[in-house]
N, C-alpha and C positions, 0 to 999 in steps of 0.2 A: 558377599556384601556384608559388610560390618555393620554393628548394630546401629548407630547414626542414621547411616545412608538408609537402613531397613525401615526402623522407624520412617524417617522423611517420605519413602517411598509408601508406607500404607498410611501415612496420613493425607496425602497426597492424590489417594484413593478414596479414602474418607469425605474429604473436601468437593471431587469432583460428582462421585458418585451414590445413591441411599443404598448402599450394599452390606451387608454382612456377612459374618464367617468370623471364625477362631481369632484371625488373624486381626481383626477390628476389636471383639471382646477383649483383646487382650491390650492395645492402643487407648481403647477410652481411660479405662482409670487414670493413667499417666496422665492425662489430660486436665482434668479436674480435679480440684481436692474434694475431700471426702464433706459430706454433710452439703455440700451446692447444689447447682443443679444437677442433673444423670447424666451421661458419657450422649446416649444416643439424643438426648433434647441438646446438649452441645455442640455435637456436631453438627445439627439440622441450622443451627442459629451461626455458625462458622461458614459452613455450605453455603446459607443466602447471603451471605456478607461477601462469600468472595467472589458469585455470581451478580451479585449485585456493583461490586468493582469494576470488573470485568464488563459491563452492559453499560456502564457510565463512561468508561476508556473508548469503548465503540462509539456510546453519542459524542464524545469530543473528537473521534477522527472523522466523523461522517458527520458534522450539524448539519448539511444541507438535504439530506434525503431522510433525515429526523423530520426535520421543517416540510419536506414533502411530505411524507405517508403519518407525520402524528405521533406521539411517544406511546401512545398502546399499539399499535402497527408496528412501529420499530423494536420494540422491545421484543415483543414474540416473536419477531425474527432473529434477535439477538438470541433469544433461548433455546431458537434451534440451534442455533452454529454454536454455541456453548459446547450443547449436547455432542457435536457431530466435531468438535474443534478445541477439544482441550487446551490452555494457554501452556507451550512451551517454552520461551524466553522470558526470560526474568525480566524486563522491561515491557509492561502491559503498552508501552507505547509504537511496540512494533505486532501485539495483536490486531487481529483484522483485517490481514494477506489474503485469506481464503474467503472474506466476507460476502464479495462480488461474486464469486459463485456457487456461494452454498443460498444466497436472497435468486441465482439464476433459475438454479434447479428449481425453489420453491414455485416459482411463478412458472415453469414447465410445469409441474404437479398438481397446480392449484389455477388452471387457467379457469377464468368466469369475472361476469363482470365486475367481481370486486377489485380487480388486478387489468380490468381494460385500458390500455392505454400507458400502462408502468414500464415496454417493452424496453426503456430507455434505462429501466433503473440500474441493472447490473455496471453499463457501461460510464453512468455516474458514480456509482460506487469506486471503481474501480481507478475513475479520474480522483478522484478523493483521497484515495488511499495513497497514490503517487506523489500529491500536494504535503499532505500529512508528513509521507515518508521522508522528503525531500530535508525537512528540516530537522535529521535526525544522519541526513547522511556523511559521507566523510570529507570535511576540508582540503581542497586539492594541492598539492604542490607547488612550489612556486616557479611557473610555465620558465622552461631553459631556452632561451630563445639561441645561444649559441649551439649548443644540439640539434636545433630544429633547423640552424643556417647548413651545418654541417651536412646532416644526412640529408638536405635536400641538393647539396651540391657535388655528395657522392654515390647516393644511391637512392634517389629521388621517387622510380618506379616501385623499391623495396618499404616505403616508411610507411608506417601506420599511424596515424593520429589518433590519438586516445580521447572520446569525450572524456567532459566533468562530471566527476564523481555524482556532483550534487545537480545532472542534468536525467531529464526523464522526455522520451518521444514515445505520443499516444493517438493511435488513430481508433475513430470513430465513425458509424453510419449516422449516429445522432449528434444532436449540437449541443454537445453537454459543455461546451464551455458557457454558451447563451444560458443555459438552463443554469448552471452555479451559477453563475451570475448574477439570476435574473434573482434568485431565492436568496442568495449572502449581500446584495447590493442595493437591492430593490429597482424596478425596471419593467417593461414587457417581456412576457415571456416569448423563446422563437418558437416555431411551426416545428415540432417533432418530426414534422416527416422533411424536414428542411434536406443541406446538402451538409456534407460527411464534415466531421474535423478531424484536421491533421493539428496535432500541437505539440509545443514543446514546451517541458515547463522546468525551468531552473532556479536555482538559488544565487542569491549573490547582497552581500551587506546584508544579513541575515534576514531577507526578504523572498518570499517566492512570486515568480515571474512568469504569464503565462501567454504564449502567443501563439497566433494562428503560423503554420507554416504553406509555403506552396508546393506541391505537389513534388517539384523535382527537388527543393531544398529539403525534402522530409524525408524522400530517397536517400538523398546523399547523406543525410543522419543517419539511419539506418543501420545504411553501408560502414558508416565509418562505426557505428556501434558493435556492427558483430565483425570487426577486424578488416575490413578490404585495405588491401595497402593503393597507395596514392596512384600506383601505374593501371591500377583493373577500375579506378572508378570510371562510370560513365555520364555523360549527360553534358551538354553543352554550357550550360552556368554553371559546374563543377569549381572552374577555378574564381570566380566571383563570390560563390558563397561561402565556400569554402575560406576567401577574405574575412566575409562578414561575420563568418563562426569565429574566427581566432581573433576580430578586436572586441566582441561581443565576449569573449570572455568562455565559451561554448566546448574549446579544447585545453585541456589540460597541460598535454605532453606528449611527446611520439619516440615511437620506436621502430626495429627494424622485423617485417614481417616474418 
């Protein structure tokens, strides 16, 4: 490791963690000029700043279970997943992947009536983070519709249809679409113990789209998400929605399985 990279890597340490050793004593000076404040009151005021980043990035991908539980609530869960969830990518706009299950475990751990009733929140979270993500994801290709005539006319059982990059399918026991809604729109709230969502949420004219699916159309996403090629799919609205996904915008492109 060269000196740069060494450096970067215990300051890095510094910043995450109140730790000491040789290896930090020897970091602080570089840090500060002489006659300012001291290396360790530096680093503690670097430390809250960039924890405090970090906890702000969260309430912007999550305003609506902010809005639920309160910013002293959300915060101290943000400071566990801090603790437990280092920021790896250099764009703080993709922290917060792990958020939905490290607020799960909490409320496993911490079951009592302060948490009565929140059983929904993971599965918010986690809708959240997919809406968030979406606008961040990658611009699709522009759909070849002679490719798609081709291989349906030579090897039609072999094709695989590729969703959109910028498409997400999310199923739920809760009705967390009612519930965002009801918090980022203003509205009634629905009956928690209501019936399950199936959804899909996409991008398109730099707007995020989010709709209920049915049951067999949400299969057949699925399917075509983890690769089935066109001759193993099943279900008898197959070829009808499978219409409606490709004027909708929903498939990308296809290849051969």
């Amino acid at each position: 490791m060269g000196p740069l990279a060494g450096l970067q890597t215990c300051l890095a340490a510094v910043l995450e963690t109140d730790r000491s050793g040789q290896d930090v004593e020897e970091l602080l000076p570089l840090l500060w000029e002489a006659g300012r404040i001291n290396g360790t009151v530096g680093a503690r005021i670097y430390r809250n700043n960039t924890k405090a980043v970090r906890i702000r990035a969260l309430e912007s991908t999550f305003p609506v279970c902010l809005a639920i539980l309160g910013q002293d609530c959300f915060r101290a869960l943000c400071r566990d997943y801090l603790d437990a969830f280092p920021s790896r990518h250099p764009d703080l706009n993709f922290y917060g992947g792990a958020f939905a299950d490290s607020v799960a475990g909490f409320l496993a751990h911490h079951a009592g009536a302060a948490f009565t009733g929140f059983d929904y929140l993971p599965d918010l979270l986690r809708f959240e983070y997919l809406h968030h993500e979406l606008h961040f994801a990658a611009d699709d290709p522009p759909f070849d519709t002679n490719a798609f005539a081709r291989l349906l006319r030579e090897r039609a059982d072999q094709t695989v249809l590729i969703p959109s990059a910028a498409l997400r399918v999310f199923r739920s026991p809760w009705p967390v679409l009612g519930l965002w809604r009801a918090h980022k729109d203003g509205g009634s709230l629905p009956d928690t113990a209501g019936t399950e969502d199936r959804l899909v949420l996409w991008r398109s004219a730099h707007a995020i789209s989010v709709e209920r699916l049915s049951e067999d159309a949400f299969d057949l996403m699925k399917q075509l998400a983890e690769g089935v090629c066109l001759g193993d799919l099943c279900g008898h609205t197959a070829a009808w929605a499978l219409q409606d996904f490709l004027r909708r915008g929903w498939i990308s492109g296809c290849r051969l399985a």
